[in-house]
N, C-alpha and C positions, 0 to 999 in steps of 0.2 A: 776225322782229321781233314781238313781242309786241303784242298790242291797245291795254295800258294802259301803255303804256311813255311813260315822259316824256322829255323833251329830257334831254341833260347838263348838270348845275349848275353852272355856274361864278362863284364871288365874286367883288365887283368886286376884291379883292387878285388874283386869280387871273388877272383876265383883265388890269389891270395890269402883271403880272410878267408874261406872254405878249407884251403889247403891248412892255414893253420891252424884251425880247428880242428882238422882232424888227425892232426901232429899230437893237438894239445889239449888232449878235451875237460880238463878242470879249469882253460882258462876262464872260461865265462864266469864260473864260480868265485876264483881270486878273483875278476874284476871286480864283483858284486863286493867281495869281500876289503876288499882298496875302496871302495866308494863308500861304503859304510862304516870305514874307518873314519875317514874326512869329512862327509858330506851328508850323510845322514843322521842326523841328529834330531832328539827330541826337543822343540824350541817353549823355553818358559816365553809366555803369553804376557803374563803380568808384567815380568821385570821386563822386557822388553817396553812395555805401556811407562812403564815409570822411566825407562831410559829417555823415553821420546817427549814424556812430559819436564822433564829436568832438561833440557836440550836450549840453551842460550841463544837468540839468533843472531844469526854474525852480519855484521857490519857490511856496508857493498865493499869499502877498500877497509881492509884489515888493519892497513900503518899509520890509519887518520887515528889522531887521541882526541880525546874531548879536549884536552887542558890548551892546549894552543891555538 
């Protein structure tokens, strides 16, 4: 160890999230578990391809009509 070496710094966020982890320790799991509910999902390839090929391009001002 070095002479002028200091302690490890840890913010109070840091020692927070420490502290509640080991209050809580299946949070990490429920998080995984909340994120894979919402956000991980299996994504179709194809229909996506056909969403983007059906896709009309819009106009620069939306409330111009052709008829007038």
């Amino acid at each position: 160890m070095h002479i002028f070496r200091r302690p490890d710094y840890q913010s109070e966020i840091t020692q927070f999230i420490e502290q509640l982890k080991a209050e809580k320790p299946n949070l990490e799991a429920r998080q995984l578990a909340g994120r894979a509910l919402l956000w991980d999902k299996n994504v179709d390839r194809s229909a996506w391809a056909e969403y983007r090929q059906a896709q009309v391009p819009q106009k620069p001002y939306v409330y111009l009509t052709d008829n007038g």
